[in-house]
N, C-alpha and C positions, 0 to 999 in steps of 0.2 A: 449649485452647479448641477446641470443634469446631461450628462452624456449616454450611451449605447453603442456598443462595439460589438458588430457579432462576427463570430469568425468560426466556419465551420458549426460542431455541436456545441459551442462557449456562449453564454454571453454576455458580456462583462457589462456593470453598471455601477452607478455611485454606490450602490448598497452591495456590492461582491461580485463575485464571477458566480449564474448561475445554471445548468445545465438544462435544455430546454427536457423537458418534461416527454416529451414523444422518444427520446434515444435512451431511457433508462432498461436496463435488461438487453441493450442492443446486443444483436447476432451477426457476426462474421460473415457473411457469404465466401465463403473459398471457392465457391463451384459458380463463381458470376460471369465467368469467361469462356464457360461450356457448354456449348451448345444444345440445349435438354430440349425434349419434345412437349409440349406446351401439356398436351391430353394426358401425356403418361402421369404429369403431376399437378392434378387439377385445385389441389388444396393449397393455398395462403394461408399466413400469418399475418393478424391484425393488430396493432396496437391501440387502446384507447389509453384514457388517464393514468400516468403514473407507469404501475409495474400491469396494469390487467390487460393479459392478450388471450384469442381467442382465434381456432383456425376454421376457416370457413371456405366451402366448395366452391370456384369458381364455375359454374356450372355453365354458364353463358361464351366462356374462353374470350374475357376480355384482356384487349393486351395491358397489361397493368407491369407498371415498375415501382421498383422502391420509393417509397416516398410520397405515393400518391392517397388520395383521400378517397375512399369508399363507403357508401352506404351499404351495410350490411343485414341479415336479417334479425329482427331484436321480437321478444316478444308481453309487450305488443308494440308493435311500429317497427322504426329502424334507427339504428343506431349511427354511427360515424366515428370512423377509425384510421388510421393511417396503415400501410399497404408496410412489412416488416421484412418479410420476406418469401420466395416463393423459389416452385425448383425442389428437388430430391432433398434440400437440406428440410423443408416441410416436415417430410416424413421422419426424419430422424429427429426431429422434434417432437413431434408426436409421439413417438416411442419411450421418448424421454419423458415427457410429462404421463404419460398413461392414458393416450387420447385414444380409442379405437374406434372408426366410424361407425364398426359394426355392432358396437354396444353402445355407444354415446350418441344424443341427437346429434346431427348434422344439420349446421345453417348453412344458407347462401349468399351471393356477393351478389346485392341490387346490380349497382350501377355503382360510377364513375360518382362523386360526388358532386351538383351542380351548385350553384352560388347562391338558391336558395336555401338548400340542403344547408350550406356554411353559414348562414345567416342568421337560421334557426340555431344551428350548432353552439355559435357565439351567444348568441343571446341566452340559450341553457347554460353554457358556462359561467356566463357574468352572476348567476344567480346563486353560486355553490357555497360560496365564501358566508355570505350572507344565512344561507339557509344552516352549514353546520352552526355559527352563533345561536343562532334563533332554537338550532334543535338539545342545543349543550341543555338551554335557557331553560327550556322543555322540560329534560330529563332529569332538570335538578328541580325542578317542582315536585315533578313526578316520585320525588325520592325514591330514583333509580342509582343503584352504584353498579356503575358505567361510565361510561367516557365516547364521547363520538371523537373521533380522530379526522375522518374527510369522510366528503359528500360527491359524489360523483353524478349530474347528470344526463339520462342519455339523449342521442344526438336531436330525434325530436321533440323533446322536451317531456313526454309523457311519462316517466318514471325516474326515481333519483334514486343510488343506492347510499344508504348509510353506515358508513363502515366504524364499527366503535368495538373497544376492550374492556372484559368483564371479567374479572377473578373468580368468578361464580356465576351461578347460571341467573341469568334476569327470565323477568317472564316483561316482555315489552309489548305486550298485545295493547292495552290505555294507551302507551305512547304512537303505538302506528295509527292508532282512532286519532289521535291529537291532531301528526303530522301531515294525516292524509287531508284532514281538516285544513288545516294551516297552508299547505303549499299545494293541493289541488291536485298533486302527482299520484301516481302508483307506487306505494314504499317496498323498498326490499332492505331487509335487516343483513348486513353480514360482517359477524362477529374474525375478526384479528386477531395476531397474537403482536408481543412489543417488537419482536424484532420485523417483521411487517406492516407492522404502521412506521417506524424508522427508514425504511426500503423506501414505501410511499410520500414519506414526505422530503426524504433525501437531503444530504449534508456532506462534510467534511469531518473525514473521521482523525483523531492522533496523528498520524501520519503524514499525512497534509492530503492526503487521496479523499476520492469520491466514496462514499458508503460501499461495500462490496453487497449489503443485500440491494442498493436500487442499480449496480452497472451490473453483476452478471450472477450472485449467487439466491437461485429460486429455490432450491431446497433447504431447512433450518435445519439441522442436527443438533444433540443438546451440549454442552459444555460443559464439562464439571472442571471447581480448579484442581482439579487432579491433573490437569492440563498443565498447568501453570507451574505447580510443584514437578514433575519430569521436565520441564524445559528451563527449574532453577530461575522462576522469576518472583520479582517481589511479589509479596502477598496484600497487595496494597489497593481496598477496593474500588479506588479513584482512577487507578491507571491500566487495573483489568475491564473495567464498565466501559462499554458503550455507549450511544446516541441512546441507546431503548436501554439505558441503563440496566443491563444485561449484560452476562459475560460473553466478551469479544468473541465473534465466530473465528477471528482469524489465529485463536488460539487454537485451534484443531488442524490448521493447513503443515506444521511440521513436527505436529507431537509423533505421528508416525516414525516420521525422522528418529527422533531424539530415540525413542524405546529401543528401534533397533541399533541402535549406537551405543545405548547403553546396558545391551547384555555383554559388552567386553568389558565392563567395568568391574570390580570384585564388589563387597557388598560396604555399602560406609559402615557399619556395624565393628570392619576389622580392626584391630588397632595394628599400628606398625611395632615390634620390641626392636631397640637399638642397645647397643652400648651404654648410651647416654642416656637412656633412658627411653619410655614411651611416648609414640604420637599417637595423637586421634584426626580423624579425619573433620576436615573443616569445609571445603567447598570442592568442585571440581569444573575444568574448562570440556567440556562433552567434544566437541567437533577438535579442538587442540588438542585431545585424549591425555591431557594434564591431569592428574591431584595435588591439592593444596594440603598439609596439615600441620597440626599445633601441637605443639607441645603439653598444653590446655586442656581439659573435656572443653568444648563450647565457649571457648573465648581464643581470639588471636593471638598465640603467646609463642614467639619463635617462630614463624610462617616458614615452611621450606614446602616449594613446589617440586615436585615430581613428576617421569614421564609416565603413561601407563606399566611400560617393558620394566620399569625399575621399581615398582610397585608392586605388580606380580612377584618379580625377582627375592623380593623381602620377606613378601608371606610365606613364598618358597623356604624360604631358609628359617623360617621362625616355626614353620610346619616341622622343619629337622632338626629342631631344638640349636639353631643359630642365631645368631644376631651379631649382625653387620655394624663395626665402630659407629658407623654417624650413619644417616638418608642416604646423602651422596654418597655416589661410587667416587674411590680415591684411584683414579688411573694415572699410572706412572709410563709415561712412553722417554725414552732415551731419545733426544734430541742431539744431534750429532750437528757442531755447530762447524760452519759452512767460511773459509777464509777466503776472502781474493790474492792472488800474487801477482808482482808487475812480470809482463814479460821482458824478456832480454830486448835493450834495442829500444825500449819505449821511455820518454822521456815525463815529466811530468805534464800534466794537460794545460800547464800556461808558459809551455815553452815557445809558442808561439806568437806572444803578446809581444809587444813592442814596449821597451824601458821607457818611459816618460823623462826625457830631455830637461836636465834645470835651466831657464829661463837667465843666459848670462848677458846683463846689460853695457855692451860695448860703446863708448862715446863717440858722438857725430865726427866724422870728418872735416878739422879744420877749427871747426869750431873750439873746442877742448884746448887743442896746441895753439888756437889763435892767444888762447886765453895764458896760455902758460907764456909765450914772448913778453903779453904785454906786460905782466908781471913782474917778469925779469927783466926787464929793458926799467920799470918803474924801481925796482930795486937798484938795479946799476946808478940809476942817477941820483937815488937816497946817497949812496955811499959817495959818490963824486962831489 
């Protein structure tokens, strides 16, 4: 069975819903509906392959919209990009990535992209797949410990980049003599880390969502499970691991949260003294501002959950040399119980029903007394 559905940025197929490759890292335009002066913002946003964009001068003031295909300047030749975004939101991108023209080259935007331009375009693409095989093929002769991950070639076909991960520094100078050899191209090495080759190849993460490093997160921060331990989650390295088998980025999006949440908490260290005896602290619900504890050191024995207020309350009282019968507070409120009276005048509520009549079966007219005559007329004549 082979079908294709595309709908919008989706595109479903026998083999999954896949996202087309040009909208990864996509940008919001909020400012698409306002009227900006073409010259005051002459710089676009270009996307090629995957996550790799680059902002380039329109210096010609072509009218260029979302979506369109341009030739750009590459060196050496030119490349081909799709057109991502342009407009003031440019520049705040550029700020964001650390782009400054006045320190950074500046490239510019050829032209429009024509259908030879895409032709060639295509034809460097169909060749990528192939070429990272062949270059893996390569590097393991070469007994190089690396990994090429994707191959990207540009839009004229005269240079390809090799993007691969190394736990150590390689010295890959043999291999670009190989590959220069082998595929006729201009090589450009450029070394990755896991959680970016993940972005680049893109997937479905635990959640059922898109990878967050290939839709919109371009900076990596590090993750330590010190993360994992403040937000009280298993320690389980199957379910903190990502795609790039690396700890989840999206353990850092509410550890923020949780710390500051958790300077109202006392310290687990405290034990509760009761009456009945001592608790130890067992677990706690953070955002519910619950504690849980046991009777136990370290094992579930007796669980009685607690509010924060009555928690504090306890160490209160254990600080002044007290201790509180049991956990629970025993609040006594006098309940003052509540009578109804009929009023005068009022009758019970089925005083209105109608008595159900018994059903008294009276005999026909005629018939009944016909029957008794002939009875007695039959009797008289016995006796006669």
């Amino acid at each position: 069975m082979d079908y294709t559905l595309e709908k919008g940025n989706c595109r479903i197929t026998v083999n999954g819903c896949r996202k087309n490759s040009n909208q990864m890292l996509s940008v919001h335009d909020w400012l698409a509906d306002i009227t900006v002066d073409r010259e005051s913002c002459q710089y676009i946003e270009v996307q090629f392959k995957n996550t790799r964009k680059g902002f380039y001068l329109n210096s010609n003031n072509l009218q260029l919209e979302k979506g369109d295909l341009v030739a750009v300047e590459s060196n050496p030749g030119h490349d081909i990009g799709t057109v991502t975004l342009q407009g003031y939101l440019v520049a705040l991108q550029m700020k964001k990535n650390g782009f400054d023209p006045q320190k950074n080259e500046v490239k510019r935007v050829y032209r429009k992209a024509k259908q030879a331009d895409l032709d060639k375009w295509e034809e460097s693409k169909a060749k990528e797949h192939d070429a990272m095989l062949r270059s893996r093929k390569i590097a393991q002769d070469l007994h190089l410990d690396m990994k090429i991950g994707d191959v990207e070639y540009q839009g004229d076909g005269n240079r390809a980049i090799f993007y691969y991960i190394a736990d150590q520094r390689v010295d890959f100078r043999e291999l670009i003599k190989v590959l220069a050899d082998t595929f006729h191209v201009r090589i450009e090495m450029k070394q990755i880390g896991a959680r970016q080759e993940a972005g680049r190849i893109g997937g479905t993460g635990p959640c059922g969502r898109e990878l967050c490093c290939s839709t919109f997160l371009s900076s990596f921060s590090s993750v330590g499970t010190n993360a994992a331990r403040i937000q009280d989650l298993s320690m389980n390295p199957q379910k903190l691991a990502g795609q790039c088998a690396k700890l989840k980025c999206c353990l850092n999006f509410e550890v923020d949260n949780y710390v500051e949440a958790l300077k109202e908490f006392p310290s687990k260290d405290i034990h509760l003294e009761t009456g009945a005896g001592t608790y130890y602290f067992f677990k706690l619900d953070t955002f519910a501002r619950k504690m849980t504890y046991s009777s136990a050191p370290n094992f579930p024995k007796d669980l009685v959950e607690l509010s924060l207020d009555r928690v504090k309350e306890i160490i209160a009282m254990n600080k002044d040399g007290k201790k509180p019968d049991s956990l629970n507070a025993q609040i006594q409120t006098n309940v003052q119980s509540v009578g109804f009276a009929t009023a005068v005048g009022e009758g019970s509520l089925t005083r209105f029903d109608k008595k159900k009549k018994k059903n008294k079966k009276f005999p026909r007219q005629g018939t009944t007394k016909g029957n008794e005559k002939s009875t007695s007329n039959q009797g008289d004549n016995d006796e006669a």
